[in-house]
C-alpha positions in Angstrom: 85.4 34.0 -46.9 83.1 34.4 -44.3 81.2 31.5 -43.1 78.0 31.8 -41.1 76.6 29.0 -38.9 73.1 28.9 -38.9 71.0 29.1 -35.9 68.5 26.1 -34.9 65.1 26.9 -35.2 62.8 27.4 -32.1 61.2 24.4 -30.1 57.8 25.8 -31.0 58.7 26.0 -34.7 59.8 22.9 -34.9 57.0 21.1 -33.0 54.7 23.5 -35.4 56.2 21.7 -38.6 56.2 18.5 -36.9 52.3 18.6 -36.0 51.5 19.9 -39.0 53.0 17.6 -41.3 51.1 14.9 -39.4 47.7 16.5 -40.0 48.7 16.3 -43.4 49.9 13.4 -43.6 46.7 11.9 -41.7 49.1 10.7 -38.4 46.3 13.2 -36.8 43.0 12.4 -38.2 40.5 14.7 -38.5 38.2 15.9 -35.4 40.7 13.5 -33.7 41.7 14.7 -29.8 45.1 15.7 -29.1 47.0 14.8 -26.0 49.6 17.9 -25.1 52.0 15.5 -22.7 51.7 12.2 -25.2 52.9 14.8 -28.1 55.3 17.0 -26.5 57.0 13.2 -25.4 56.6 11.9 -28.8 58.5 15.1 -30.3 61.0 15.5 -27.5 59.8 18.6 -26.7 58.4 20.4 -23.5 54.7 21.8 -23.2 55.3 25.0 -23.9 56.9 25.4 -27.3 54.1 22.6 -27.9 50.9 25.0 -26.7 52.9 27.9 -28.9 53.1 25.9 -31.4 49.0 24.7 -31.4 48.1 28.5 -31.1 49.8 28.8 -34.1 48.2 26.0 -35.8 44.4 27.3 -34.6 45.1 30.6 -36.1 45.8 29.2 -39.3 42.1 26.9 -39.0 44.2 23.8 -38.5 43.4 23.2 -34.7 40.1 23.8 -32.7 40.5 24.4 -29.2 37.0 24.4 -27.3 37.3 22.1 -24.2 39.7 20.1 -25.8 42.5 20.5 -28.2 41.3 18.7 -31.5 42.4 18.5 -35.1 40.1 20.6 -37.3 37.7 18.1 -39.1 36.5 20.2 -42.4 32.4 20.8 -43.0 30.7 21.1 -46.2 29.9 24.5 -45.0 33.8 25.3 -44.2 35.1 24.0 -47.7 31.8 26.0 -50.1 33.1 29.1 -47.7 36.8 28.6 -48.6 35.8 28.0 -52.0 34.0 30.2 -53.0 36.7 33.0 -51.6 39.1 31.1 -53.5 37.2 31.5 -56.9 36.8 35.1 -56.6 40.2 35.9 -55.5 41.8 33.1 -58.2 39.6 34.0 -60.5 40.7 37.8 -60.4 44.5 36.6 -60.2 44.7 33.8 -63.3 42.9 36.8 -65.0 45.6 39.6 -64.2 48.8 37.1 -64.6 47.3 36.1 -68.3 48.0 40.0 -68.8 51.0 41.0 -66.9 53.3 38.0 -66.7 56.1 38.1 -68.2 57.1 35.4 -71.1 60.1 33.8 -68.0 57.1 34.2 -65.7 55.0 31.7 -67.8 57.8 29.4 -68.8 58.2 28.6 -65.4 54.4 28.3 -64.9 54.9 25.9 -67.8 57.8 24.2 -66.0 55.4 22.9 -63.2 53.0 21.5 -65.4 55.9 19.1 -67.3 57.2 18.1 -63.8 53.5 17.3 -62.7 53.2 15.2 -65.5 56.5 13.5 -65.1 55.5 12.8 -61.5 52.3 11.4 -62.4 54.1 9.2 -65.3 56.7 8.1 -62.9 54.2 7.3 -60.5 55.7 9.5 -57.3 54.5 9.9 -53.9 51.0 11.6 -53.9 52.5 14.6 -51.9 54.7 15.2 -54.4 52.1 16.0 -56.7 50.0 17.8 -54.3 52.7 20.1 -53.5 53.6 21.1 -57.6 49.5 21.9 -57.5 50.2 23.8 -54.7 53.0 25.4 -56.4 51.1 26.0 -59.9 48.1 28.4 -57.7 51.3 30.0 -56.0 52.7 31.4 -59.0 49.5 32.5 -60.4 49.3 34.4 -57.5 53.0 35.5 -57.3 53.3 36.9 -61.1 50.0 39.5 -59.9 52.5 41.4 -58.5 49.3 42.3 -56.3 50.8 41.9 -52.0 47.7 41.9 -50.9 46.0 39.5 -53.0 48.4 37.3 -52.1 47.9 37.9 -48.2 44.7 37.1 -48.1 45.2 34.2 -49.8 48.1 33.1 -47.6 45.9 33.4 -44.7 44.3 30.7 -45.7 47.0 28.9 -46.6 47.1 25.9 -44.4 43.5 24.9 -44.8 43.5 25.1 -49.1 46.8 23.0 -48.5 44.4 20.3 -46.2 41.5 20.4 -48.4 44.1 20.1 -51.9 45.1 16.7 -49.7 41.3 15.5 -48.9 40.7 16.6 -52.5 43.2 14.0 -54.3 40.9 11.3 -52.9 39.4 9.2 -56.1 40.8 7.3 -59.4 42.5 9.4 -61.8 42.5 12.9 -59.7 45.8 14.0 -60.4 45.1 13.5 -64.2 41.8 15.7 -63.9 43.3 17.8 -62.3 46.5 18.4 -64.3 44.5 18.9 -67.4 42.4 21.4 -65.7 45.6 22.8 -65.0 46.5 22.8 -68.7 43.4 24.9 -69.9 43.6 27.7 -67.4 47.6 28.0 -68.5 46.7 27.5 -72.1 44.2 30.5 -72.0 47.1 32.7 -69.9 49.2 31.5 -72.6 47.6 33.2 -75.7 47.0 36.2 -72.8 43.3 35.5 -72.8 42.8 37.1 -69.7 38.9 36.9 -69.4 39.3 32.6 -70.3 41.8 32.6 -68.0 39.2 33.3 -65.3 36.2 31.6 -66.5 39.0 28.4 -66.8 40.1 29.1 -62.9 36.2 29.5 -61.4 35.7 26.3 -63.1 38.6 24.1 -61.9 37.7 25.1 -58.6 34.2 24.5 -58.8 35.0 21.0 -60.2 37.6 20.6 -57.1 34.5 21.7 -54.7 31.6 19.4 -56.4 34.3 16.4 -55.8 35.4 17.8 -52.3 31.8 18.1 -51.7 30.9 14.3 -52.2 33.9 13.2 -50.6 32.9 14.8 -47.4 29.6 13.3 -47.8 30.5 9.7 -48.4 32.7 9.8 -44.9 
């Protein structure tokens, strides 16, 4: 047998993930300034795969770069905008999978709602349970079958992935949010395709009002 030995990845990949991660995980606060030598020391990495790696990261909305390099501190104008993109396009795609999945395609949908209940009974790290939300809209998305749905989508990727993480802010949010969960797949379920959509455009409009007030408390 054949055995392959995998490349490693790129500097400027790695550093990508790295800065990343810490935007996430609030190591880089929001509208906070970023210093290119004290990071590319802190990741062991020179300034170039670093700046590659930041151009990457202001593409995908998670970096400004105006006079300074900054991490992207989210408006209540940026997260109706995102929003409301995200109810018409998640709308359209709960709505389609309700019709088109297939019964494996839903099990597993099904799947990741038992495992984010587990997580939230076992009481595991919040990212944990962010990340099976995450996974939940992916599916969704995946069983359209529709690529560019899910490109335009994707392009927004990192910034519904910041504001899912802003948005777990608050007592009991993974509960409310799990049971919202619960009635869009219930409705996809019994292939209630027009539900399925109304149930979407409301979780996502209760996620906003809460984003909404969280923003304006900070």
């Amino acid at each position: 047998m054949r055995s392959v030995i995998e490349k490693p990845k790129p500097f400027y990949e790695q550093s990508y993930h790295a800065i990343k991660r810490m935007i996430f995980e609030g190591k880089l606060k929001p509208g906070e300034r970023i210093a290119e030598a004290k990071l590319a020391k802190e990741l062991g990495v020179s300034k170039s795969p670093l700046r590659e790696a930041i151009r990457v990261l202001e593409k995908e909305g998670l970096i400004v770069i105006d006079s300074r390099v900054k991490v992207y501190q989210p408006t209540i104008k940026d997260v109706e905008e995102i929003y409301f993109c995200r109810m018409a396009l998640e709308s359209f795609a709960a709505g389609l999978t309700a019709r088109i999945a297939t019964a494996e395609e839903l099990k597993t949908i099904e799947g990741v709602l038992q495992k984010t209940e587990e997580a939230i009974l076992q009481s595991k790290e919040q990212n944990t349970i962010i990340e099976l939300n995450d996974t939940f809209h992916d599916l969704i998305i995946q069983y359209t079958q529709n690529s560019l749905l899910r490109k335009q989508l994707n392009d927004l990727e990192g910034l519904i992935y910041y504001f899912r993480i802003l948005n777990f802010e608050g007592e009991k949010r993974a509960e409310a949010i799990l049971e919202q969960h619960r009635e869009i797949f219930r409705h996809m379920k019994q292939r209630d395709d027009e539900q399925a959509s109304k149930a979407m455009i409301r979780h996502l409009q209760l996620d906003l009002d809460h984003l909404t007030a969280v923003l304006s408390h900070q």
